[in-house]
DOVEXKOL-941607 format. One record per residue (C-alpha): x, y, z; residue in one letter. Coordinates in steps of 0.02 Angstrom, whole numbers, padded with zeros to 5 digits, always signed. Layout:
DOVEXKOL-941607
XYZA...
end
This chain:
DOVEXKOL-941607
+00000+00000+00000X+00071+00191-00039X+00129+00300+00085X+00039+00464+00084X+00190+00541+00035X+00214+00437-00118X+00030+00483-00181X+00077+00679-00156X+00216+00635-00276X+00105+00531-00404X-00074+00623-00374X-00129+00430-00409X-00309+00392-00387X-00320+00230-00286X-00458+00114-00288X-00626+00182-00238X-00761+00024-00248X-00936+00070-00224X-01021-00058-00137X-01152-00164-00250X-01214-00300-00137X-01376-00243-00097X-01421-00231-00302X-01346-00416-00283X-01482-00459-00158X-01607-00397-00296X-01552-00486-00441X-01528-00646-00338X-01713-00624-00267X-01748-00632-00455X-01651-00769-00498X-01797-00867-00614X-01781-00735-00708X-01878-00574-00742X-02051-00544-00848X-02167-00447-00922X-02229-00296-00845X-02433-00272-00895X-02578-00222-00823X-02485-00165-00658X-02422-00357-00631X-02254-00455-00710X-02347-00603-00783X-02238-00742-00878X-02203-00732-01073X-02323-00817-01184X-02167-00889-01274X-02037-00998-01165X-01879-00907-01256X-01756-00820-01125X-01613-00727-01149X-01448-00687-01028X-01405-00503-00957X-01222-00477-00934X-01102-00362-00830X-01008-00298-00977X-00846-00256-00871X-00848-00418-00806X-00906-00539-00898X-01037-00610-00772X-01211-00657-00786X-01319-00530-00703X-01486-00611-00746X-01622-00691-00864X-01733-00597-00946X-01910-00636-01043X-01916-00622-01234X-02059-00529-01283X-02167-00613-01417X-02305-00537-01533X-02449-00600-01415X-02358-00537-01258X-02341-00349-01346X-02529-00393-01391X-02568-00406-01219X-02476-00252-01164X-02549-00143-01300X-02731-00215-01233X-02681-00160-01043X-02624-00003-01109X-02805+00028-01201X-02903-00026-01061X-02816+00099-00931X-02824+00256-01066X-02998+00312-01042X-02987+00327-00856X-02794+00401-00841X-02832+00525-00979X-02998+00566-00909X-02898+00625-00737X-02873+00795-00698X-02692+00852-00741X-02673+00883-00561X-02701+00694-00506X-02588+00648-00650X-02473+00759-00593X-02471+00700-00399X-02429+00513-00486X-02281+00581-00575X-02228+00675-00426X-02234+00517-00338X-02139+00424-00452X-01990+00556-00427X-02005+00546-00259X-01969+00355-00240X-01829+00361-00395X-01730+00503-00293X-01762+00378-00142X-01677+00235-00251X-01556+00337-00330X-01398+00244-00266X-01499+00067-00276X-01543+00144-00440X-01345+00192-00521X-01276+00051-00451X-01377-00050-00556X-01348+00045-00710X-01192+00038-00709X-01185-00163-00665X-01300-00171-00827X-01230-00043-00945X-01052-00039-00894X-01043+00150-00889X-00953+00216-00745X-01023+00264-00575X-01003+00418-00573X-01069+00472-00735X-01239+00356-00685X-01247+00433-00486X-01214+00603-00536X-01296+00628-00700X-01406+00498-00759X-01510+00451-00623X-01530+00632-00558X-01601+00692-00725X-01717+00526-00716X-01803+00610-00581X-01784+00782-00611X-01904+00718-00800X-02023+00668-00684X-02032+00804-00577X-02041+00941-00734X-02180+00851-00808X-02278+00818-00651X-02269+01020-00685X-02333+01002-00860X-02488+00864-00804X-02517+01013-00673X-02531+01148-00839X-02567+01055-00972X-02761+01090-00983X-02743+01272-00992X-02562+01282-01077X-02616+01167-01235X-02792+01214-01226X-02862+01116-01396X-02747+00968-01370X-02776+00806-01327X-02668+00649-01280X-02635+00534-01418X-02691+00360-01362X-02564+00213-01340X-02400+00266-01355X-02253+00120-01410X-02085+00179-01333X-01918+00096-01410X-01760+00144-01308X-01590+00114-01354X-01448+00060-01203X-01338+00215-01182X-01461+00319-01070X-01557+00144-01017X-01650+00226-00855X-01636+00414-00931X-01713+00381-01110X-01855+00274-01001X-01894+00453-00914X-01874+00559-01083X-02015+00440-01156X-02118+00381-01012X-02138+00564-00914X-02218+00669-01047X-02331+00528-01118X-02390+00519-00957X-02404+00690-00921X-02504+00717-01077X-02631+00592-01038X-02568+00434-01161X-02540+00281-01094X-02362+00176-01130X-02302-00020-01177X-02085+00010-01186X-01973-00115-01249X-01829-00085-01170X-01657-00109-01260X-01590-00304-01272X-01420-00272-01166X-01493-00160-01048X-01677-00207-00984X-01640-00198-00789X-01679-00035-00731X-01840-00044-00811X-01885-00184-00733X-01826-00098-00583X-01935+00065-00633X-02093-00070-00663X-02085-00099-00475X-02066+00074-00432X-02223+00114-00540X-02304-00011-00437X-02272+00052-00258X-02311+00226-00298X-02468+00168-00342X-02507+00212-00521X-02647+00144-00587X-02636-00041-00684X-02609-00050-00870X-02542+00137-00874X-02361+00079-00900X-02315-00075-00981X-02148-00123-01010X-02104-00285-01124X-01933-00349-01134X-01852-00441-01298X-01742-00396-01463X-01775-00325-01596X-01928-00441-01648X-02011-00372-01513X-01983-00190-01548X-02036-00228-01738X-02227-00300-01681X-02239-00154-01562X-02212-00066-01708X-02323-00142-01812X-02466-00152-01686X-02632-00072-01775X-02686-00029-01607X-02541+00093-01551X-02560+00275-01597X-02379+00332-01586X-02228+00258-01604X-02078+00337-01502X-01883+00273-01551X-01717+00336-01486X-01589+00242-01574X-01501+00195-01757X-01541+00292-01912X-01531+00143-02007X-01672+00064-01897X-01781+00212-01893X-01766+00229-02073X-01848+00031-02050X-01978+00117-01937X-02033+00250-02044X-02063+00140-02176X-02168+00012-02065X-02284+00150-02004X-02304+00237-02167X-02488+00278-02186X-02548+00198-02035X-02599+00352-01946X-02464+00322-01799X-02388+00476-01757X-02187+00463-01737X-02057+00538-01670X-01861+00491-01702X-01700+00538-01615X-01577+00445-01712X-01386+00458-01751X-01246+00598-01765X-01082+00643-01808X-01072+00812-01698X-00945+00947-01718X-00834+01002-01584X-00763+01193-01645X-00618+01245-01568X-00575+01431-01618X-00391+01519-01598X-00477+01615-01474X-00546+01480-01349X-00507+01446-01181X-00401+01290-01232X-00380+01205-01093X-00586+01233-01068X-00603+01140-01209X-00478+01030-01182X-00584+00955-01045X-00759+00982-01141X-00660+00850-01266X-00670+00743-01130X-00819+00765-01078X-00899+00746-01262X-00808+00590-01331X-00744+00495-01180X-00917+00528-01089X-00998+00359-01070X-00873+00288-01179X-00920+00368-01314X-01082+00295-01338X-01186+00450-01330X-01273+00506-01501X-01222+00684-01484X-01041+00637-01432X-00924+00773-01525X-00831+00652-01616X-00787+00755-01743X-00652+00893-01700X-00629+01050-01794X-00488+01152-01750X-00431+01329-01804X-00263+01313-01904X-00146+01413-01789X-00195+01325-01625X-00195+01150-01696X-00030+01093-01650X-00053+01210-01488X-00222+01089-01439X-00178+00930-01500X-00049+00928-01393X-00104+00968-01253X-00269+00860-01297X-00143+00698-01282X-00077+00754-01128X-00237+00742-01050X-00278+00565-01129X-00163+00496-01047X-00227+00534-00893X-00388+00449-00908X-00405+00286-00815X-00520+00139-00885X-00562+00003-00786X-00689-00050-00656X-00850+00064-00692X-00883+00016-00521X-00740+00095-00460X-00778+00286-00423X-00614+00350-00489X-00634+00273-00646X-00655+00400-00787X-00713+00271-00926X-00775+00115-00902X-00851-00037-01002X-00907-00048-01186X-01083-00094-01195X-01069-00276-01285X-00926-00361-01371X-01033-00348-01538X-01020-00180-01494X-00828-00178-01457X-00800-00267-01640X-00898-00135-01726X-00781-00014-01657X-00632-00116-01671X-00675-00139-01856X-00700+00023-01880X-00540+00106-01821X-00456-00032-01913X-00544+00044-02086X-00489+00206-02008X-00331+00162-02010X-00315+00080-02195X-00376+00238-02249X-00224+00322-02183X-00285+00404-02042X-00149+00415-01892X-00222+00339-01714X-00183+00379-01563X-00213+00297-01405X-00205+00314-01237X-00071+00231-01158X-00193+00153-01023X-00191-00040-00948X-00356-00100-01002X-00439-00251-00881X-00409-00430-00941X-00576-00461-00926X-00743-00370-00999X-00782-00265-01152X-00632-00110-01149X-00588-00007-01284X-00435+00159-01258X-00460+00313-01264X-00421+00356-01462X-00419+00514-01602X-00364+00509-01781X-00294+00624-01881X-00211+00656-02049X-00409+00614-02093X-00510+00670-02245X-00704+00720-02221X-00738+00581-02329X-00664+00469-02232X-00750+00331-02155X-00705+00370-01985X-00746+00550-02001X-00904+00510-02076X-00986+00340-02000X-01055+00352-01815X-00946+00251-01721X-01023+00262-01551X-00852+00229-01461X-00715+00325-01366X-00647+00375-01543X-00654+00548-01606X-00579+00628-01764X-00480+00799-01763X-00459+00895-01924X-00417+01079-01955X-00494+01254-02034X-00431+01418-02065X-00603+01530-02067X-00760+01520-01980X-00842+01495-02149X-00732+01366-02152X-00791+01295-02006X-00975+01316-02027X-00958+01199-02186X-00878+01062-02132X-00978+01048-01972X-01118+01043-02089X-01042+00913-02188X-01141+00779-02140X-01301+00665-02157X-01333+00698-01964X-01390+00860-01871X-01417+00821-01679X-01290+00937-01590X-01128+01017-01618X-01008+01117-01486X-00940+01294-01499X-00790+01354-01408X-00749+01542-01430X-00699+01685-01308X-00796+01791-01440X-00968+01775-01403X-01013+01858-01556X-00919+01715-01670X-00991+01575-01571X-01172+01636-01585X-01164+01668-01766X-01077+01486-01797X-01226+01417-01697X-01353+01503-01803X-01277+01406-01957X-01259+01248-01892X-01379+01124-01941X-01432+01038-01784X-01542+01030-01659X-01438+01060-01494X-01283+01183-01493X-01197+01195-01336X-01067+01347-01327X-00919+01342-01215X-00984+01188-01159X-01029+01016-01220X-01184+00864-01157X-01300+00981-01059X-01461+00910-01063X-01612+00952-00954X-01790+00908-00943X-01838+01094-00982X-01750+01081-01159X-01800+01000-01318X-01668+00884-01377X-01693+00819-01547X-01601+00811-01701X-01618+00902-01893X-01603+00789-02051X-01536+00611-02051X-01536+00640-01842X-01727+00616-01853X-01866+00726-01808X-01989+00765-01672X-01925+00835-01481X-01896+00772-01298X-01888+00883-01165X-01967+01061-01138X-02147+01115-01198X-02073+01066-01397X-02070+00879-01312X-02250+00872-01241X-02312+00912-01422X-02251+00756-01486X-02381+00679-01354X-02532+00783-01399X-02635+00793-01546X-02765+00945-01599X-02928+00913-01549X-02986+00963-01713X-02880+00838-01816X-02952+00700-01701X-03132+00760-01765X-03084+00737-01948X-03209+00600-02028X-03122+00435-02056X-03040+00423-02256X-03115+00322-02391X-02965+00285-02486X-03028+00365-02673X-02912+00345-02847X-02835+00497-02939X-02947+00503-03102X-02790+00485-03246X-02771+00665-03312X-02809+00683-03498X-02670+00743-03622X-02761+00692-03764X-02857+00846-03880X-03006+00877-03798X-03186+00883-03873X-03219+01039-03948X-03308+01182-03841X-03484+01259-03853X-03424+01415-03912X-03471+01519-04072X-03380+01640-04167X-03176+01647-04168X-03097+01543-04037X-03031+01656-03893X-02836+01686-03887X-02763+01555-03775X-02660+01599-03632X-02559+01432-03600X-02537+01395-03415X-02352+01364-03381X-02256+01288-03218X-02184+01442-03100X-02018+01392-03069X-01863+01500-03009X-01958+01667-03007X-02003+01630-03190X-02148+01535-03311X-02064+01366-03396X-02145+01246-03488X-02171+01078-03415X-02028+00956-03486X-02132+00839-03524X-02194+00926-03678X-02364+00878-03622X-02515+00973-03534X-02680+00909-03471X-02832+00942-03509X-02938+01045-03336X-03116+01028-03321X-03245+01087-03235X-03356+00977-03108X-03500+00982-03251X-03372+00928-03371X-03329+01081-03471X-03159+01087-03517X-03072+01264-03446X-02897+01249-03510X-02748+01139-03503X-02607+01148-03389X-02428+01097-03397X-02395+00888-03352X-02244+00923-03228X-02101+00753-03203X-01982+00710-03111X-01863+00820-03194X-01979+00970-03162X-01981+00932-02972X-01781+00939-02984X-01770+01116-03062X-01892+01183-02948X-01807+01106-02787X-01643+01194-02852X-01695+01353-02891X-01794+01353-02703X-01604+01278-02627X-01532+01431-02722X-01686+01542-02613X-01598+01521-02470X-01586+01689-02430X-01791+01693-02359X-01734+01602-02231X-01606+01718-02180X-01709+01904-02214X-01795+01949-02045X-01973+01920-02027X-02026+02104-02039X-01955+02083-02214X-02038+01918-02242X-02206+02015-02166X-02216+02159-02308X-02182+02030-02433X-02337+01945-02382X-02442+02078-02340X-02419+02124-02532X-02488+01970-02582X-02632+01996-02487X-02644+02172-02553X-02619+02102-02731X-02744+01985-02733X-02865+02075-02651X-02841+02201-02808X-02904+02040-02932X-03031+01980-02810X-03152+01955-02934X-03027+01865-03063X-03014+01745-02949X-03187+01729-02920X-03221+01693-03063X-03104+01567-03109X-03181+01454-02959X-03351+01489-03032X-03290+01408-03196X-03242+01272-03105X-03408+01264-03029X-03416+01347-02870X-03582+01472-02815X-03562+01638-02850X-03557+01658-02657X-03445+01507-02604X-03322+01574-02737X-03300+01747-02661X-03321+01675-02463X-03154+01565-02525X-03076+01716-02600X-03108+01830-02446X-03037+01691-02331X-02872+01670-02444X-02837+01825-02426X-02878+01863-02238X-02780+01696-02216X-02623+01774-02308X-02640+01932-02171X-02655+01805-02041X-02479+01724-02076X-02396+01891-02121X-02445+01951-01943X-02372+01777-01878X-02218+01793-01991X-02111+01920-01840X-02241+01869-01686X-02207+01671-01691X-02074+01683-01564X-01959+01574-01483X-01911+01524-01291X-01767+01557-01157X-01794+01384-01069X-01777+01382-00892X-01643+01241-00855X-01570+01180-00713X-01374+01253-00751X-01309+01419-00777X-01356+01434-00945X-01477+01567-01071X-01540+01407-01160X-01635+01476-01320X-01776+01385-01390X-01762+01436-01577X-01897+01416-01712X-01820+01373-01873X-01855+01326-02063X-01845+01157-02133X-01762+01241-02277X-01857+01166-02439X-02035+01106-02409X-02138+01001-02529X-02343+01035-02518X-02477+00947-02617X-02633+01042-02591X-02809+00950-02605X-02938+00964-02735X-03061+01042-02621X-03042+01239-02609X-02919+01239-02759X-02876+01422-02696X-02891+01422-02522X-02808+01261-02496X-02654+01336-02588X-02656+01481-02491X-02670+01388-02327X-02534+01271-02373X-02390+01377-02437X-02397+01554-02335X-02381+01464-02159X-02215+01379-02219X-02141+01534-02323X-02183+01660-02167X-02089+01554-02063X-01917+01567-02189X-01944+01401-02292X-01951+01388-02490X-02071+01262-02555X-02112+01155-02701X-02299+01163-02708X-02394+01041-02836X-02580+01153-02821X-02731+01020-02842X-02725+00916-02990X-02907+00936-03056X-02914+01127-03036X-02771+01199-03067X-02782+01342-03135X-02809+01457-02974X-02641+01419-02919X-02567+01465-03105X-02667+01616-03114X-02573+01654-02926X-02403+01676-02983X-02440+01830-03084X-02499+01883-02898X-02322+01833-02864X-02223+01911-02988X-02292+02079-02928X-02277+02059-02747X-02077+02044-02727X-02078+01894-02686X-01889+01855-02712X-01864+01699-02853X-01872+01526-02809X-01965+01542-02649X-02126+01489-02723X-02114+01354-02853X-02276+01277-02928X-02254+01132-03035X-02446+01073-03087X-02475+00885-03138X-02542+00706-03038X-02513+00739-02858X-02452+00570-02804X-02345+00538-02934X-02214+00707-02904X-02260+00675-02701X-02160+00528-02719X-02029+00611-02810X-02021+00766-02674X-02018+00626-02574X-01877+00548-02607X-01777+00706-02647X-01628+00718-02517X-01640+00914-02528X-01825+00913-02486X-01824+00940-02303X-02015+00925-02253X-02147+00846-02342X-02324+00904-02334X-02469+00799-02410X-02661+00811-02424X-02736+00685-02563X-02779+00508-02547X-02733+00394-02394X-02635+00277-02509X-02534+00441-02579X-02517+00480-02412X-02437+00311-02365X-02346+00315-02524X-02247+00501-02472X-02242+00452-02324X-02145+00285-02363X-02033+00364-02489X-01974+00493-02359X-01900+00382-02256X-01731+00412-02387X-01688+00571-02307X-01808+00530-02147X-01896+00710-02183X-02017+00754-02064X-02196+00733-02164X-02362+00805-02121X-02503+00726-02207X-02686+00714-02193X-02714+00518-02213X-02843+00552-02357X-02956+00654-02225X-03024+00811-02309X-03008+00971-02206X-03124+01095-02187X-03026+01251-02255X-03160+01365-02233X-03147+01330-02029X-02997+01433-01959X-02985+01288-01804X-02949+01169-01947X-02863+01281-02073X-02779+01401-01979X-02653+01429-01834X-02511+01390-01697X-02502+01185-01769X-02450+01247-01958X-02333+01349-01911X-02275+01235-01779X-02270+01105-01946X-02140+01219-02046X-02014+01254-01896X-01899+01142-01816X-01818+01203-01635X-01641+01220-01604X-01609+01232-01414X-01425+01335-01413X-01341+01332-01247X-01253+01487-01194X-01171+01497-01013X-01136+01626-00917X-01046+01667-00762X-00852+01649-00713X
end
């Protein structure tokens, strides 16, 4: 044993167990193995199949485990529908005393709680006592708030129904709470699969749900692989599906539910940026390295693995970015001076071994800690390459180890545009002196979370959720409870008869009742990049009226159509960036303009058959809809979040970028308007494809364009069969958003084909709106619809 002397003259950490027998005494007590939790009792597995839990440090069996079948997530999902009637008939205030409860007994647990963590996960103590488990409860406690609020704050929302959860086995207790503790809150009801390799402390929270008292069948937690995540999926009876995990598997997911009505949210993979500046506190961000690759061994999908350092510091950091690797210990997670402990699974370790091994063919330089590793369990150093490329593997591929990448830049331009270089958007980190720099850079980074000057801040008060390939929806904050309600007027909406898109005629049509010379055709052309172009194609359609009269032909728009128009609204991107008291004259002169041909318009809907009176009610409403949004356009503000750390933690409203809208049939005009002013006030360009049988009112609009400033390729309008260019906006990677309203197999269709790009979509499962109601037309949920938050971090404070 060392003197004390010889530890003043090595600052050597010596062992520091924490004590695990009492976590022992559980699992033991268990030691037939664990099962089901539904209806507010663990019943047995209707299958016999098992499978083994393992301490990943040490190689030990921890316990046995059901495997969930299709009849046991049946059962589950029929718990969960029998208890939603009464739990979402409760006042928010008795919801909100059962969540309170439930924090109450976790914070009670909390050591019983990280020990066991940590035995499951292999993450180290620390990182589980101080972080995890604390923000476990602190979910419960903030939306034990929101149950308290929620009738008055989302006043015209409702819960969803039966919400499936899917958690991955990073965060296994803190992804529970992210999931669990607003779908609660809201009023849903929940069946979570927990992940394979890490189902304990879910168990563990089943029996907590069960001494505080909450009411049978409201949470129901089936164990199993990925079988058993894939029929919770599929399960017609669940109304939301909820997944935290691969990109690659919710690409899988967003397929599966495509046009099954299930709402979804997805917080998927990343590649985050770590920014380093000359001016940065270096040694600051010497540590947030740490702290954002070598947290939790690097299994974290925000983890900075992707280092960008200002030229004339490289060297400078690098170095002293070694010096502290070496430092690091790795070994026992159990052991409270441990900085990293145990890799997850050794299918886990291979992927990473194989990995840096591609890394290194590629002729990237690694480095490694020079750190004893345990004989035993899954370990993997402490590593970095560079003399990498941005196309490299390793600099592109999500690893989800201890391995980061470091490469350099010389401006902040520079900067921004390899941060952005990716398929991901979940969260990048800043580090600048100059706060000016760092909150520019975070306004241009595409991603959902920024942290600056620091790194992994998370907090139940704060959305976290990701932009692009990173998924889409929120958890966290008042952006997160959203994803658990649903307006109260889309849940009135009349259930869809599925109806076929009549073929649209390019054939001569018959020859008009008309007498005397023929009138002097004006040809309706696609509206693309500020300017008229003729379909490429070469063909147009022939329009009708709903008697049958033929009105005109317009341009039969393609696929190659739909790719000019996306360019020329990518090439718009300045909207995005004009402030929204610019974006609100623009509008306001399309209002202005198209109150001026009022009666045009008018009568171009009675051609198509409208009333003399429905056709001017629709043309009144467009355009006191277009004042409504160009009031909205500077007023629909953003949030300072009120988290937990030192920190001015802005809640920014942002644009997809390019959005794709098919309007319906019904209210050719209005349903345009509706459509395409809510997601250009809020900075987006779009694609729009106006109705396909009446389109005409839309091509008559973009001579109300072309007089109203709006700047060129903001609006494009390519005309032609709806479900055929939805597919191809669809599958466009630089289509950002996707809205549809047609059939309910079109919808399916879009839906389906998004999952390419995994673009958030909006659609109305064939279900025709009302466009005439403002509650239905109208509002806070469409603009909602065209922005996406980013939560930027900012501390303050010596």
């Amino acid at each position: 044993m060392p003197t004390v002397k010889e530890i003043l003259q090595t600052m050597d950490y010596g062992p520091a167990p924490e004590a695990d027998n009492h976590v022992t005494a559980w699992l033991a007590s268990h030691e037939k193995g664990f099962k089901h939790f539904i209806g507010g009792s663990f019943v047995a597995s209707k299958g016999k199949d098992t499978f083994e839990v393992v301490n990943p440090a040490r190689d030990t069996l921890l316990a046995k485990v059901a495997a969930g079948t299709a009849e046991d997530v049946d059962a589950a999902v029929k718990a969960a529908r029998k208890a939603f009637p009464a739990w979402s008939a409760l006042p928010g205030h008795e919801r909100a005393r059962y969540l309170y409860a439930i924090a109450r007994h976790i914070q009670k647990r909390e050591r019983f709680l990280s020990v066991l963590e940590t035995l499951d996960n292999g993450k180290p103590i620390r990182e589980s006592r101080d972080i995890d488990i604390p923000l476990v409860a602190r979910h419960f406690y903030h939306h034990a708030g929101w149950a308290e609020l929620v009738e008055t704050e989302f006043a015209g929302y409702g819960p969803v129904g039966v919400c499936g959860q899917i958690i991955p086995w990073n965060f296994p207790l803190l992804m529970l709470a992210w999931k669990i503790a607003p779908a609660l809150a809201a009023g849903n009801t929940v069946v979570l699969k927990p992940a394979e390799f890490t189902p304990l402390t879910a168990l563990a929270f089943a029996e907590i749900c069960r001494e505080a008292g909450l009411p049978d069948g409201v949470v129901n937690i089936v164990t199993g692989d990925g079988a058993t995540g894939a029929a919770l999926v599929a399960h017609p009876d669940v109304d939301k599906i909820a997944f935290t995990g691969s990109t690659e598997v919710g690409r899988l997911i967003r397929q599966a539910t495509a046009g099954s009505g299930k709402k979804l949210s997805l917080e998927l993979g990343g590649k985050s940026p770590f920014i380093v500046y000359e001016d940065a506190d270096l040694d600051g961000a010497v540590e947030g390295v740490v702290d954002a690759i070598w947290f939790n061994q690097g299994q974290v999908c925000c983890a900075g693995s992707r280092l960008l350092i200002q030229e004339g510091i490289a060297e400078r950091f690098l170095g002293k970015l070694r010096r502290r690797m070496e430092t690091l210990r790795v070994g026992d997670p159990l052991d409270k001076s441990v900085d990293m402990g145990a890799i997850v699974a050794p299918v886990q370790l291979q992927r990473i071994q194989a990995l840096v091994k591609k890394g290194e063919e590629e002729g990237g330089t690694l480095w490694q800690a020079d750190c004893a590793l345990p004989a035993k369990g899954n370990f993997f150093p402490p590593s970095i390459f560079i003399d990498v490329e941005p196309s490299s593997t390793v600099s592109e591929v999500e690893i989800f180890g201890p391995v980061a990448v470091a490469m350099t830049f010389r401006t902040p331009d520079e900067a921004v545009q390899l941060a952005n270089h990716t398929r991901y958007g979940l969260a990048a980190s800043i580090w600048s002196e100059n706060i000016n720099r760092a909150l520019d850079t975070a306004a241009r980074m595409k991603a959902g979370v920024v942290w600056v000057n620091s790194t992994n801040l998370f907090d139940a008060a704060a959305g976290f959720g990701g932009y692009r390939e990173s998924g889409f929806g929120r958890e966290g904050g008042r952006e997160g409870l959203y994803e658990y309600l649903k307006p109260d007027w889309e849940k009135s909406l009349p259930a869809a008869e599925d109806s076929k898109a009549a073929a649209l005629g390019v054939a001569p049509a018959e020859a008009p009742a008309v007498t005397g010379l023929p009138s002097i055709d004006r040809t309706a052309k696609l509206f693309v990049g500020g300017k008229q172009a003729r379909p490429d194609s070469g063909y147009s359609y022939t329009v009708k009226s709903t008697a049958g009269a033929t009105l005109g032909q317009a341009g039969l728009g393609n696929r190659k159509d739909i790719r000019n128009a996306v360019e020329a609204a990518t090439k718009a991107g300045g909207w995005g960036a004009a402030t929204a008291h610019n974006r609100a004259q623009v509008l306001y002169y399309i209002a202005e303009n198209l109150s001026a041909r009022a009666a045009e318009f008018e009568q171009r809907l009675v051609s198509y058959g409208h009333s003399a009176k429905a056709a001017k009610a629709e043309v009144e409403k467009a355009v006191r809809r277009i004042f409504y949004y160009a009031a909205q356009a500077d007023k629909y503000d953003g949030r300072v979040h009120s988290t937990r750390s030192r920190n001015v933690t802005l809640a920014m409203n942002e644009p997809f970028g390019v959005v794709g809208i098919l309007c319906p049939d019904e209210a050719p005009l209005l349903g345009f308007v509706s459509l395409v002013l809510p997601a250009i006030a809020m900075g987006n360009r779009v694609v729009v494809v106006p109705s396909p049988a009446f389109p005409l009112a839309a091509t008559d609009f973009y001579q109300i364009l072309e007089t109203s400033d709006v700047p060129a390729g903001v609006i494009n309008i390519v005309t032609g069969a709806r479900d055929e260019l939805a597919k191809t906006l669809a599958e466009h990677d630089d289509v950002d958003a996707l809205w549809y309203h047609g059939s309910k197999s079109g919808a399916a269709s879009a839906e389906k084909a998004s999952a390419g790009n995994l673009k958030a979509t909006w659609t109305n499962q064939g279900r025709a709106i009302d466009w005439l109601r403002d509650a239905q037309a109208q509002g806070a949920d469409y603009l909602r619809h065209a922005t996406q938050v980013k939560n930027i971090w900012v501390p303050y404070g010596e």
